[in-house]
N, C-alpha and C positions, 0 to 999 in steps of 0.2 A: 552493624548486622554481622554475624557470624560468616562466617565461611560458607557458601552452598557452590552442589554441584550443579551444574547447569549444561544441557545436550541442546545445541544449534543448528537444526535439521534444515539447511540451505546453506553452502556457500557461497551465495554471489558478493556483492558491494555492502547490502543491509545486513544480512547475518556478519557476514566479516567484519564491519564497523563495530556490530552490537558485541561483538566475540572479545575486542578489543575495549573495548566499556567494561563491559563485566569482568575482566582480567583487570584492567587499571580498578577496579571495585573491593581484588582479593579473591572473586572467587574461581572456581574449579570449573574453566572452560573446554568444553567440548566440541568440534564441530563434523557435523555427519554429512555425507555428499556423495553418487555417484561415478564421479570421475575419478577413477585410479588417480591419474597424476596431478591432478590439482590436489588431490587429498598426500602426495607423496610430497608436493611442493610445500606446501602451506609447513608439514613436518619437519623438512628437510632444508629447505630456504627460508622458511618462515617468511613467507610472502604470497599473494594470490592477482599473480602479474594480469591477468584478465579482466579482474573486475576493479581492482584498488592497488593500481601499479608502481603507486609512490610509496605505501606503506610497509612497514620491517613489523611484523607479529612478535610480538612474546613468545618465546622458545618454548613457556610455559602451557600455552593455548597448543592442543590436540586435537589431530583430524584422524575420522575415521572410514574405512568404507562398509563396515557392518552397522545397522542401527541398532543390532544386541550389544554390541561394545558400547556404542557411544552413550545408550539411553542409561546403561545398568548403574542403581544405587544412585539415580540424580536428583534431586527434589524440584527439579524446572524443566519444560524440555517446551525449546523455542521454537515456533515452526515458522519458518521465514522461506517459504518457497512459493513459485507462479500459482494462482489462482487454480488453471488447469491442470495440475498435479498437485494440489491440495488433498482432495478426496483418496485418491491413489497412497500417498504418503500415509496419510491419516491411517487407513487401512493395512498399511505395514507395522507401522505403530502399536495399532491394536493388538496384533499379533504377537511381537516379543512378548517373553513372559519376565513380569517386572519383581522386584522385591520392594520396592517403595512406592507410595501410588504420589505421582506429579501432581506440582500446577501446572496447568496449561496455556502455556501463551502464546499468539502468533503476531508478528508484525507485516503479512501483507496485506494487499491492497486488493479488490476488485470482488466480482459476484460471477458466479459461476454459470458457466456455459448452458443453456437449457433448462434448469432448475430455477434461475436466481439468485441462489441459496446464498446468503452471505457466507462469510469465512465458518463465524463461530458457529452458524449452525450444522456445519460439513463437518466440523467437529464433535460436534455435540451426538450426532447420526453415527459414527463411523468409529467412536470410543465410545468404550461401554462407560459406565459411571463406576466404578469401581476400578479404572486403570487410569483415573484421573481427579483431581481435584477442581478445583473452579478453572472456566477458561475467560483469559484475561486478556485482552485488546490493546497493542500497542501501538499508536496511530498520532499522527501529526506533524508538521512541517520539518522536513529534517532528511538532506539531504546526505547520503551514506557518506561522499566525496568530506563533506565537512567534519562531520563525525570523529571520520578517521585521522584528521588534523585536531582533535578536541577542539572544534569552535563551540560556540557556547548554542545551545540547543533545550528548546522545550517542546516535550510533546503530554501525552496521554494516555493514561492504564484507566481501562475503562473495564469495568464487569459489573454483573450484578450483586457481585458477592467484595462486598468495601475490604474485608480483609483482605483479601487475594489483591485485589488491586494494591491495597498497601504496602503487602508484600510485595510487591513488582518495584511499587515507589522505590521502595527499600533497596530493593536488588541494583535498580540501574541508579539513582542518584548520584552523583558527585558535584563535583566542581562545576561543570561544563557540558553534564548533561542533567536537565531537571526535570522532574514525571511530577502532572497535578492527577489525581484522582477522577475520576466521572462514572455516575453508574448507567448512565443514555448506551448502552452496547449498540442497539438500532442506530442513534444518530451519528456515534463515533463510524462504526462499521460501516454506513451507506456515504460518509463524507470521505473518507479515506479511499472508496473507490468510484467515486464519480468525479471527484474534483480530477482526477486523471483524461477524463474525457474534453472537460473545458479547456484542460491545459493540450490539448492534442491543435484544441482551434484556436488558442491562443498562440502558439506554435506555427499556425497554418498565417493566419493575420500578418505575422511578421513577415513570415516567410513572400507575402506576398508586399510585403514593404507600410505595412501600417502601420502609426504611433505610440505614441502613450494614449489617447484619446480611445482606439479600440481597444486597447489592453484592458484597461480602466471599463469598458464597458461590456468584453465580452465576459472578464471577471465576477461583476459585479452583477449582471443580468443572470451569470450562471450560477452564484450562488443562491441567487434567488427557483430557479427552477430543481437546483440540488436540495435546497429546501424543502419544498413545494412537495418533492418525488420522498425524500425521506421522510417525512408529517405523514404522508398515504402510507406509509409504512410501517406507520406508527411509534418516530421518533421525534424527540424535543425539540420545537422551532430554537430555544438558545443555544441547541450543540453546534449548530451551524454557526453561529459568531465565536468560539472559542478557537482553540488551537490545531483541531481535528477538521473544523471546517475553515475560516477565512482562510486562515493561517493557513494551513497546509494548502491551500487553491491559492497563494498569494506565492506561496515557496516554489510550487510545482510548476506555476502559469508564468513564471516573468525570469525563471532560470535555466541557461543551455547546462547546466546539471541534470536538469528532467530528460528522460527519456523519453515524455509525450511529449515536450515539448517540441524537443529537436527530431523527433518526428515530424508532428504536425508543420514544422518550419518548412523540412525537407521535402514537402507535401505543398505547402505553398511557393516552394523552388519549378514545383512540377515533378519530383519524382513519383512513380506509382508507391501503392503501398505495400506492394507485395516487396518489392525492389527492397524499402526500406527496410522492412522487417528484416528483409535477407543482410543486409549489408551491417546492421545492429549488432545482429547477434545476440540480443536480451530481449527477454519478454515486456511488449513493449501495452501493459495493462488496459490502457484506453480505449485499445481499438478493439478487444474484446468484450471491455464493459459497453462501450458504445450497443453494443448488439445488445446487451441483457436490459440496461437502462432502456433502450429504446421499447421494445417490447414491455416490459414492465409498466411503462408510461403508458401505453396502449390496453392494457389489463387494468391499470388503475383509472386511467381519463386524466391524468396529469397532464397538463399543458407542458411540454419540454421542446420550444422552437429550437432552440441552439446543439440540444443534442441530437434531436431529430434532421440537422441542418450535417450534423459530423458525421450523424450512421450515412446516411443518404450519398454520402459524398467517399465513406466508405466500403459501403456494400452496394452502393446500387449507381455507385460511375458519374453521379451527380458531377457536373462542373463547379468546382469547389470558387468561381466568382460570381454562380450564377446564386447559389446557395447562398454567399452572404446577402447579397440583393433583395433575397426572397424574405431572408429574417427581418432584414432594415425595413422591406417595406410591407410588412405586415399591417394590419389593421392598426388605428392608436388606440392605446388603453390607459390607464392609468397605471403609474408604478406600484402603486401596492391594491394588489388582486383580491384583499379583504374590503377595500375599501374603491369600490369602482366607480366612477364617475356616471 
């Protein structure tokens, strides 16, 4: 693949890893961020000691703090920022005035405060059609920490539009990181940000001293209601066994690389969760999808015990060993809900 330019609109841990992918790729990496001096470090130390403290950047890779610099003349512009400044960002975006019209792609996670709205559609609302080309979904098990060590990594470019995703294939492939195509945007989009919720309570389990036995089970039950809530959405029941669904809930749920994780852990320690958040310092996606999922399920009549067991315990003070008690002893039913006993 030729040389393209490419603008990296987040520098946290994910954009930075992705920054450094696409530079070991060839091509012309950008990265745009509001922090005066993380945007002066990353330039000038070629490093971003906050989020990816072990890794030395490519002198090559440029940060910027205008996004009329960083977008101008790119043919890609990555949007890798929190859910809750998605729409905001988008909206700046719109604005520059461009000489070449983008593909569009973003790599986070979750659904938006009040709306629902997954990612791509906050996109799709907030750029016109004509400052953008197809928008294309980057989503699946891959943590930034690894990344940044080139370990070997597969995830998912998912769009409706197969070129665009091939194009993405294209862009990030190498050695040690692998992109398979998918055109399910619904099912990629809704597993990428709910698997973050199950990993909050998979987090919370340990923290309260459980096995492999709950892992295994609060996993495996949550996929199934991640399923269940995504199908009402109107995405593929097989996106959920690919790389966007087990996978990435298997990556997210059983690793202190997760940030819901080691949340929810910290949570099953006894810390409150405001406490947590504070002491983070990163958007920690779970506990805000927790809210939109839960509602959601409530609008569509999805059965969702487990997330409804995580909001509860996050918004509304639940005693988080009274909550597991409550899911275990629920009614019995059969394991697959298509086929009930």
């Amino acid at each position: 693949m030729e040389k393209q330019k490419v603008a990296i609109l987040g520098p946290g841990s994910w954009g930075t890893a992705l920054a450094q992918t696409l530079n070991d790729n060839g091509h012309d990496v950008r990265i745009w961020g509001n922090v005066p001096e993380q945007i002066e470090e990353i330039n000038t130390q070629h490093t971003n000691q906050r989020y990816l403290p072990d890794l030395v950047l490519s002198p090559k890779i440029h940060a910027f703090n205008q996004l009329t610099e960083a977008v101008r003349d790119v043919d890609a512009v990555l949007f890798v920022v929190p859910t809750k400044v998605m729409r905001l960002v988008a909206k700046q975006f719109a604005a520059v005035k461009l000489t070449k019209v983008p593909v569009i792609i973003h790599a986070s996670k979750g659904l938006e405060q009040g709306t629902h709205a997954r990612i791509s559609t906050i996109l799709e609302e907030e750029i016109p059609q004509e400052k953008r080309q197809a928008i294309v979904v980057l989503s699946g098990p891959s943590h930034a920490e690894e990344v940044a060590v080139r370990d070997i990594t597969t995830i998912t470019a998912a769009s409706s539009d197969l070129s665009a995703a091939k194009y993405v294939q294209r862009l990030f492939t190498n050695q040690y990181f692998r992109i398979y195509t998918n055109h399910d945007v619904i099912g990629v989009e809704t597993a990428g940000a709910l698997k973050n919720i199950i990993a909050v309570g998979a987090g919370a389990l340990s923290g309260l001293g459980y096995g492999d036995n709950a892992k295994a089970a609060i996993i495996t039950r949550g996929l199934a209601e991640i399923t269940r809530l995504g199908v009402a959405m109107g995405a593929e029941p097989l996106t959920y066994i690919g790389l966007s669904g087990v996978g990435d809930l298997i990556v997210t749920g059983t690793s202190v690389h997760s940030r819901n994780w080691r949340a929810g852990h910290a949570l099953g320690k006894g810390e409150r969760i405001a406490d947590i958040e504070r002491n983070m310092g990163m958007v920690i996606e779970g506990v805000s999808t927790a809210k939109a999922a839960y509602e959601l399920a409530q609008q569509l009549k999805v059965d969702m015990p487990i997330t409804e067991a995580i909001y509860e315990v996050l918004y509304q003070d639940k005693n988080l060993k009274n909550a597991i008690t409550d899911v275990m002893l629920r009614d019995a039913r059969a394991e697959n809900e298509y086929h009930q006993q």
